[in-house]
C-alpha positions as CSV (number, residue, x, y, z in Angstrom):
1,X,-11.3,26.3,25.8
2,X,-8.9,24.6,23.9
3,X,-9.6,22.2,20.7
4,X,-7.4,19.0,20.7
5,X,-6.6,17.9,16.7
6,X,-6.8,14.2,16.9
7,X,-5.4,11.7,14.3
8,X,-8.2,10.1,12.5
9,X,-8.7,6.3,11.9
10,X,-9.4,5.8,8.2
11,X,-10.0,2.5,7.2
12,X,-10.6,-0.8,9.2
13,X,-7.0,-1.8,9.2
14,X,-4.9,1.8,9.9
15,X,-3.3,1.4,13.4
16,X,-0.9,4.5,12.7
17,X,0.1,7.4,10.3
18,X,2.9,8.9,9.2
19,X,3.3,12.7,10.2
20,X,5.0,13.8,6.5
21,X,5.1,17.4,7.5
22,X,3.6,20.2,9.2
23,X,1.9,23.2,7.1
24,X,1.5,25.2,10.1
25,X,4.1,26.2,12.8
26,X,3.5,26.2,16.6
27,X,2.2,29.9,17.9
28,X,0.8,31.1,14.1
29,X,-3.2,31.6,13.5
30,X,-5.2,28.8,11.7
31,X,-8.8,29.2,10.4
32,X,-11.5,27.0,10.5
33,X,-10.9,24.2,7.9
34,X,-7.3,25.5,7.0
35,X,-5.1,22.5,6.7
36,X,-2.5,22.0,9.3
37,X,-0.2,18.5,8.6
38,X,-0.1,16.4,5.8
39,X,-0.3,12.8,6.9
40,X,0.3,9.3,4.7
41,X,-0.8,5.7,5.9
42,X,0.6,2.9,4.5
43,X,-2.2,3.4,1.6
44,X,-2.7,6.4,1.1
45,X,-2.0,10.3,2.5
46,X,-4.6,13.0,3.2
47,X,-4.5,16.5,4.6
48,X,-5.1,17.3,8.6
49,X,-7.2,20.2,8.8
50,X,-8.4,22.7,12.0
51,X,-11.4,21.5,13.4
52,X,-11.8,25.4,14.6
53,X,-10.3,28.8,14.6
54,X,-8.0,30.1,16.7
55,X,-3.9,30.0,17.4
56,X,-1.8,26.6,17.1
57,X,-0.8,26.5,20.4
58,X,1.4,23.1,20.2
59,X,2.5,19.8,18.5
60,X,3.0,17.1,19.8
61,X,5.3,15.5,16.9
62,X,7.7,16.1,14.7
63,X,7.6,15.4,10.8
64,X,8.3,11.8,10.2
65,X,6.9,10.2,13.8
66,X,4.6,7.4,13.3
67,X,1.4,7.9,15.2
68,X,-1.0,5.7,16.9
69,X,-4.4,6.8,15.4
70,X,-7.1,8.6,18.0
71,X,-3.8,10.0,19.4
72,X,-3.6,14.4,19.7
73,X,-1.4,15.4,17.5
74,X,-1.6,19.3,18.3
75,X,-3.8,21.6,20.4
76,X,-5.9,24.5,18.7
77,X,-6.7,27.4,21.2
78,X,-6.6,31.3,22.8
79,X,-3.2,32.3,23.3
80,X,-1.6,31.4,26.4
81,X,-4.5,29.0,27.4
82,X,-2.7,25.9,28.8
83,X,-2.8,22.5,26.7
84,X,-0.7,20.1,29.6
85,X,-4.4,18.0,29.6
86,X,-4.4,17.3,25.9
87,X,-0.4,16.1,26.1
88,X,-0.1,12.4,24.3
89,X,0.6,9.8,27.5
90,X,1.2,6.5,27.0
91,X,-0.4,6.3,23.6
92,X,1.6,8.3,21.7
93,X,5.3,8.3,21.3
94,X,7.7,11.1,20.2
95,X,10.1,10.5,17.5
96,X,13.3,8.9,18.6
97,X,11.3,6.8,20.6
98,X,11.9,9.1,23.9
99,X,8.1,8.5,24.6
100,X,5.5,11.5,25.6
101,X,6.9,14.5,26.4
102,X,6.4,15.4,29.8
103,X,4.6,18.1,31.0
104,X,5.8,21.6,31.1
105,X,8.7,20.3,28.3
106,X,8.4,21.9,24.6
107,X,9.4,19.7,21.7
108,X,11.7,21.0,19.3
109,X,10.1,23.9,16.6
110,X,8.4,22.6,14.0
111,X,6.8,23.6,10.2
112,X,8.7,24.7,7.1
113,X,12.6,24.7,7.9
114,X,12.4,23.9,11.5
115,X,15.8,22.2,12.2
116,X,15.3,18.6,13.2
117,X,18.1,16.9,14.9
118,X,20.3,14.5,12.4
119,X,20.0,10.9,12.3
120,X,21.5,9.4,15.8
121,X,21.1,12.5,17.7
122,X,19.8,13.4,20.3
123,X,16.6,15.6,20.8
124,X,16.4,18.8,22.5
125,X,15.6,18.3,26.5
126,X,16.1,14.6,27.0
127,X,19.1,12.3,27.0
128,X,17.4,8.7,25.3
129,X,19.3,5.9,25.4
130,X,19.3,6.0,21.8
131,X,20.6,3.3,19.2
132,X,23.2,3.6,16.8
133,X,23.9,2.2,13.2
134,X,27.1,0.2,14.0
135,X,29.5,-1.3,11.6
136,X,29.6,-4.4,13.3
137,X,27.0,-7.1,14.2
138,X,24.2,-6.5,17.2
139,X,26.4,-6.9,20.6
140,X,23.0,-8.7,21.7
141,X,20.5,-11.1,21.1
142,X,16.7,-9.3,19.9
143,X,14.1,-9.4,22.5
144,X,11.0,-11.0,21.9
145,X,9.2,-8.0,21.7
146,X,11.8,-6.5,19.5
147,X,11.1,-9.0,17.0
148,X,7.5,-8.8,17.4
149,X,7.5,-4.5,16.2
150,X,10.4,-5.5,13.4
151,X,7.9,-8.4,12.0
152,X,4.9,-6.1,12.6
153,X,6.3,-3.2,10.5
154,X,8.3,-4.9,8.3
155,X,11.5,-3.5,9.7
156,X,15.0,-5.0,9.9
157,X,18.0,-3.5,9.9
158,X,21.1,-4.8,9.0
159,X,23.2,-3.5,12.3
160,X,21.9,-1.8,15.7
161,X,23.8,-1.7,18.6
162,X,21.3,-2.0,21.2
163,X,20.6,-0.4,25.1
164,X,19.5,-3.4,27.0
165,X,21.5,-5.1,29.5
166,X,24.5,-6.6,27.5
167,X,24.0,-4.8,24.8
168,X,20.3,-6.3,23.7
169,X,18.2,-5.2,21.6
170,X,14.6,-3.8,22.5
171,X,11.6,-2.9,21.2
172,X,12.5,1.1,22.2
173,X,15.6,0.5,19.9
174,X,13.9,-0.4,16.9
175,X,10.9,2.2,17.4
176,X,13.3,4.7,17.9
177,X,15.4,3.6,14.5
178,X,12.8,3.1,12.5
179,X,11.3,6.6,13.8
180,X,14.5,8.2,13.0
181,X,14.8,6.9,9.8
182,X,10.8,7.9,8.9
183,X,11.8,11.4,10.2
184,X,14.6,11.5,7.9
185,X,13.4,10.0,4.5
186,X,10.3,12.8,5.0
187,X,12.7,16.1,6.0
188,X,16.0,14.7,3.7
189,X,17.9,15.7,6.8
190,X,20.8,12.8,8.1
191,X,19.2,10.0,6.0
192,X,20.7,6.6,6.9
193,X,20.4,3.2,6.0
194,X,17.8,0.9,7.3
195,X,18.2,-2.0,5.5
196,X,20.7,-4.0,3.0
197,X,18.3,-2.9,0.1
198,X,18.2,0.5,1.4
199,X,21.9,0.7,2.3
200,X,23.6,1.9,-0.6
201,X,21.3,4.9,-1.5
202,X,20.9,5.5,1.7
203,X,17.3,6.4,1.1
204,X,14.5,5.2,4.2
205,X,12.0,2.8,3.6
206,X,8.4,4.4,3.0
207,X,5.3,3.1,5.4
208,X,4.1,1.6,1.4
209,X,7.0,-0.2,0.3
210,X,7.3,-1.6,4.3
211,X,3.8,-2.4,4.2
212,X,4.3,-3.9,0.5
213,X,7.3,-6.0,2.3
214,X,5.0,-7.3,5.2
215,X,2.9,-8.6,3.0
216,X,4.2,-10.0,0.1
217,X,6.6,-11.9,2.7
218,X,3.1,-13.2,4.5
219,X,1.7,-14.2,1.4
220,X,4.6,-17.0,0.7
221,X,5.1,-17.7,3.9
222,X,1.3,-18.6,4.8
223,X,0.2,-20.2,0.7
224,X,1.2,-23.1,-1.4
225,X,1.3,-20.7,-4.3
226,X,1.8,-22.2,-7.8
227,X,1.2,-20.4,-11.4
228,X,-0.3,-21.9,-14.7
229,X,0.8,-20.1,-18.0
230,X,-1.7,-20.4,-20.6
231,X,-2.4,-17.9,-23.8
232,X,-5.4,-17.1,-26.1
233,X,-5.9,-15.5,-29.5
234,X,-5.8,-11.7,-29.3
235,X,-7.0,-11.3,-32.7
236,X,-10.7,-10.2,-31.5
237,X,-9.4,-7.8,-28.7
238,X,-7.1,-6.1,-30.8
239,X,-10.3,-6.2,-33.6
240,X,-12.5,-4.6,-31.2
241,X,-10.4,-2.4,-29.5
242,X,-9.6,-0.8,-32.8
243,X,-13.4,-0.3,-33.4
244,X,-13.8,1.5,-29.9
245,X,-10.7,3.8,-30.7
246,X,-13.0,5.4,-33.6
247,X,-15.7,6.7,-31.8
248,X,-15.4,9.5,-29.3
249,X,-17.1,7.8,-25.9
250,X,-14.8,4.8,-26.1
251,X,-11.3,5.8,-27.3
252,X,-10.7,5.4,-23.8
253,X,-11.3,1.7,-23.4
254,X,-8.1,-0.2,-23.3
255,X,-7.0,-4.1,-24.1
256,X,-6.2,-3.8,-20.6
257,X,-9.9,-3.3,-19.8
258,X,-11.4,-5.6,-22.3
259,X,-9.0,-8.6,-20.1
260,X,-10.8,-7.3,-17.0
261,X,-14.4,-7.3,-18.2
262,X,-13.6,-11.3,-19.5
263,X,-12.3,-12.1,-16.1
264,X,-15.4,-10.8,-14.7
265,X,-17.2,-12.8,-16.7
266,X,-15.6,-16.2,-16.2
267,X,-15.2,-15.7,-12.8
268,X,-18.9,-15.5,-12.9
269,X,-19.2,-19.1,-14.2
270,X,-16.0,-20.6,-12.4
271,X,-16.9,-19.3,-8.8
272,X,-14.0,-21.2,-6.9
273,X,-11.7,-18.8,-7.8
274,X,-13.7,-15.9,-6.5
275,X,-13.4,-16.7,-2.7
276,X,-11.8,-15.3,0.1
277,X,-9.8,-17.5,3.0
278,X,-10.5,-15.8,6.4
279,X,-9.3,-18.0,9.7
280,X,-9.1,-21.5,7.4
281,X,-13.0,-20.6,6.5
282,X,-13.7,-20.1,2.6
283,X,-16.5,-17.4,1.7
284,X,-17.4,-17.4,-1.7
285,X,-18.4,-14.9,-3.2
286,X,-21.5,-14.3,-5.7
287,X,-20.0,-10.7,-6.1
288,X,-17.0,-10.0,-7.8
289,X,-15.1,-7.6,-6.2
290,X,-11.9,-6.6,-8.7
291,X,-8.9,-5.8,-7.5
292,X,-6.4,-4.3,-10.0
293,X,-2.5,-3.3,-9.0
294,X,-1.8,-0.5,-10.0
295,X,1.9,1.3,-10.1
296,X,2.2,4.8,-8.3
297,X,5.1,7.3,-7.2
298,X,4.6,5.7,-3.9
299,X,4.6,1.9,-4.9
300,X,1.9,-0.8,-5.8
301,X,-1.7,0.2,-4.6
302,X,-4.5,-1.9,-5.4
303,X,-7.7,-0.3,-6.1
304,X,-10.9,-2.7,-5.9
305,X,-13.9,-2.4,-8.1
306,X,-16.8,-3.2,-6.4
307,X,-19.9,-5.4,-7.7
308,X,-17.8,-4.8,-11.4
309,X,-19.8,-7.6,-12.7
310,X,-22.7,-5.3,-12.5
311,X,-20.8,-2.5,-14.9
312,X,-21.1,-1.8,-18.6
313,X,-17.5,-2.3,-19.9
314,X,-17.6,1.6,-20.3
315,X,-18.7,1.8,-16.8
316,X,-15.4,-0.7,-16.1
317,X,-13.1,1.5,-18.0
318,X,-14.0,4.6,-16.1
319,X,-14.4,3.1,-12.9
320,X,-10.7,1.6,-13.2
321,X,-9.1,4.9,-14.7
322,X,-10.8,6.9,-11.9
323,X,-9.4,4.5,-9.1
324,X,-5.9,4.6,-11.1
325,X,-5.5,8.5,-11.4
326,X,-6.7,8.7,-7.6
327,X,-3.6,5.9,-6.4
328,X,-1.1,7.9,-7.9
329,X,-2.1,10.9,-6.9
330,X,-2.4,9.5,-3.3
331,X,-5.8,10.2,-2.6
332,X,-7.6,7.2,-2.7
333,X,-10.0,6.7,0.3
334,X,-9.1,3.3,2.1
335,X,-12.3,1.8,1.8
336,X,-11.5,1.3,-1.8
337,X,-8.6,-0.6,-1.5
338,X,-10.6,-3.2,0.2
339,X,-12.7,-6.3,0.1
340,X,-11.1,-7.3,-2.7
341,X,-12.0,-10.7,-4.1
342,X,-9.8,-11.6,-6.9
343,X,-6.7,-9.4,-8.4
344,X,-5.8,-8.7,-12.1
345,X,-1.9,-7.1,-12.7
346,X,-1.0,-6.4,-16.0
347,X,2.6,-6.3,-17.4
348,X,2.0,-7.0,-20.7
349,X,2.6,-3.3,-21.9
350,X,6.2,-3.7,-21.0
351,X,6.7,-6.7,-23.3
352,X,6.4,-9.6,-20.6
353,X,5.6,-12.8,-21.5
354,X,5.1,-14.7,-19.0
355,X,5.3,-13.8,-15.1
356,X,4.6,-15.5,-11.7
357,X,2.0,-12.9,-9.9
358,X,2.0,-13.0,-6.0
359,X,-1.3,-13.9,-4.2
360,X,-2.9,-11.2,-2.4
361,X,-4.2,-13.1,0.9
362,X,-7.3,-13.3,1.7
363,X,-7.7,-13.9,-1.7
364,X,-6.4,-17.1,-3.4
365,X,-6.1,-16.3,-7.0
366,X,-4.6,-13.6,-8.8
367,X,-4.3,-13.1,-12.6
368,X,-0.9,-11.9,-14.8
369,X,-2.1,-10.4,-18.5
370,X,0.9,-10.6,-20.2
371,X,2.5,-9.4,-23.4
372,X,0.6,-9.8,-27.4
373,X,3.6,-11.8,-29.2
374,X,2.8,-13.5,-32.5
375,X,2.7,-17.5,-32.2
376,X,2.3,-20.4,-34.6
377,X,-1.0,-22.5,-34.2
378,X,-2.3,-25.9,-35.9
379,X,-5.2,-25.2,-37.9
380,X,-8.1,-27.9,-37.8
381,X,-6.5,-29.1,-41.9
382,X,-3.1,-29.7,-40.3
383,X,-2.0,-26.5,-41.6
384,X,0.3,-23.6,-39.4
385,X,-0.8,-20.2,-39.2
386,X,0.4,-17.5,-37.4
387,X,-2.0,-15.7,-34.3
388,X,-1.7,-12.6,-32.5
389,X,-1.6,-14.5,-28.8
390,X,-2.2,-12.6,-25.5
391,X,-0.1,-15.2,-22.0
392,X,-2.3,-15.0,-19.3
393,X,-0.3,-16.0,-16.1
394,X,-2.8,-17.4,-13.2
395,X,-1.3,-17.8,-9.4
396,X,-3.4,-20.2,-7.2
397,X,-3.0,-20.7,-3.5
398,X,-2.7,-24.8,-4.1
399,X,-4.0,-25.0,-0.6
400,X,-8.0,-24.6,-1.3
401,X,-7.7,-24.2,-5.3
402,X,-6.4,-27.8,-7.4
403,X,-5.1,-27.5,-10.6
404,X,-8.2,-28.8,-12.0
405,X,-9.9,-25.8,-11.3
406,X,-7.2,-23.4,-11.9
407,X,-7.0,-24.7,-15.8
408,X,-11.0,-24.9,-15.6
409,X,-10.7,-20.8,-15.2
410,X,-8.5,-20.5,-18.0
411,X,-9.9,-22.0,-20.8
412,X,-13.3,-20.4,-20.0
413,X,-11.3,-17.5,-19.6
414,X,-9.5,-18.0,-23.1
415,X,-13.1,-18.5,-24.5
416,X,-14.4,-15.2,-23.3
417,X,-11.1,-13.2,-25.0
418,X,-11.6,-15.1,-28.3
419,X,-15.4,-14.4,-28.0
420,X,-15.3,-10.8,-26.5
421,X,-16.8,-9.1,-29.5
422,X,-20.0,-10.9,-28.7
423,X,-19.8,-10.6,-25.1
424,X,-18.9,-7.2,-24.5
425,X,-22.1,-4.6,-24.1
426,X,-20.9,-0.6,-24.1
């Protein structure tokens, strides 16, 4: 009998994947365990593989459809055994928004160098009322669900002509646009512009930096976000941290890391930063739970640290450069970009001084590390000497968190840096 391959839910909030490519055409043999697609979510990608042996008798998609999860993707089998009973109904979609494909229709060939129609185009076997990137502006009005799927995915174009009555845009227009344009950022094949931003490279928008989008624009538009800029002598970080670069088991631990393990510890004695808003409620939090952001080929991913108050700051160190190296490399399970209580982003190493990080809802605090510059400073005589001073840049959702507070966290904060030597343990 034949062995649907469904698309696998993987994390709490993934709804639907990105089909980057197939590794295996229609018709050719697949063992047990051989991978078949690659697929991305909006977090991070990982590799389809044959839940048994046998021939790849179909596929459902081509590269660059976005897929509900739990939806059949492909159908492993005898050849010639029929797989109309595992075809995707109203669940799944193809790309170009032409819905399922009906039974007894192929879809077009896919794998390595299968031609894919270009941009605007229409798909082998169906006729879609399909829309077009126009040089003018929309001859109709969005419907409501229209903007509903562009606010859910972060997706606004510039110009569609639409296939409603009068011209109007629906939600069929938009899937099958922003389906177009996925299928053509992942195959290279009649790229076109989806946005203003995007316009002038005419390079597609990824699921990340869509996602990114959603949710940077959510977090202004649902906070009262405001940012106090304080500093504090690096002298004793850069002290230790030349120390730790002399012997072999902590070369690896960076000023970077020493911030983090302080943060942990303050946040430990000013808890109100450490709290998470869910549906107006605050749950605070006796755990800390650090989130970092952290820079990949793919855009900003942020890795969380889990009961990191518990950790050694070696244990920190490797814990955060093993998170790090598994972002960028796009294989970071989801579960550990999650459950984050409080965020640290660093952009100090690129000579900022002072910045204004965003909040990263539920949370409502997030802290900048900025740049080491040299700065004057009154000495208890009267006198001015000069300090090695490290900005700390803290972004509070003014909502739940008053200033009070916020300035509370950063001169503890400023006391752990200047007495990190004593409060670090290896």
């Amino acid at each position: 009998m034949p062995t649907p391959v469904d698309l696998p839910k993987l994390g709490n909030t993934v709804e639907e994947c990105l089909l980057a490519g197939w590794r295996k055409r229609r018709g050719e043999p697949v063992q047990e365990g051989e991978v078949l697609a690659d697929i991305e979510t909006d977090k991070t990608s990982f590799e389809l593989t044959s839940p048994a042996a046998g021939t790849l008798l179909e596929t459902f998609f081509e590269a660059g459809a976005l897929i509900p999860v739990f939806t059949t993707v492909c159908v492993i089998g005898a050849a010639g055994e029929s797989v109309e009973e595992f075809r995707p109904a109203a669940g799944g979609s193809r790309p170009g928004g032409a819905g399922p494909l009906p039974p007894g229709a192929s879809p077009p060939a896919q794998g390595v160098g299968a031609a894919e129609p270009r941009f605007g185009a229409a798909a082998p076997g169906h006729t879609p009322a399909s829309p077009t990137v126009s040089t003018a502006a929309p001859s109709g009005p969005l419907s409501p669900r229209a903007r509903r799927f562009g606010r859910e995915h972060g997706f606004q174009p510039d110009v569609v002509a639409g296939s409603g009555p009068g011209g109007r845009v629906v939600e069929a227009d938009l899937r099958a646009l922003l389906q177009a344009s996925r299928r053509a950022a992942a195959t290279g094949v009649g790229a076109a512009p989806v946005s203003a931003g995007a316009a002038a490279s005419g390079e597609g928008l990824s699921l990340v930096r869509r996602t990114i989008a959603r949710r940077l624009r959510q977090s202004l538009g649902s906070t009262a976000q405001y940012t106090l800029h304080g500093s504090a002598n690096a002298g004793p970080l850069l002290a230790l941290r030349q120390r730790l670069k002399s012997a072999p088991d902590t070369a690896g631990i960076s000023i970077g890391d020493l911030v983090v393990f302080c943060t942990i510890q303050a946040l430990l004695e000013v808890p109100e930063l450490n709290v998470e808003l869910i549906d107006d409620t605050l749950h605070r939090h006796a755990a800390v739970h650090m989130a970092f952001a952290c820079d990949t080929p793919r855009g900003l991913v942020v890795p969380v640290i889990r009961d990191s108050q518990t950790l050694s700051l070696a244990e920190l160190s490797r814990r955060t450069k093993e998170l790090a190296a598994q972002a960028v490399a796009a294989v970071i399970a989801p579960d550990d970009q999650e459950g984050g209580t409080f965020t640290v982003t660093n952009l100090g190493s690129f000579g900022i001084e002072a910045f204004t990080p965003v909040l990263n809802p539920p949370q409502v605090a997030i802290l900048g590390v900025d740049a080491i510059v040299v700065k004057p400073r009154r000495k208890p005589d009267g006198n001015i000497e000069f300090i090695d001073a490290i900005g700390l840049s803290l972004t509070v959702d003014h909502q739940w968190v008053d200033g009070v507070p916020g300035a509370r966290f950063l001169a503890t904060l400023r006391e752990k840096i200047e007495g990190v030597e004593a409060l670090c343990t290896i």
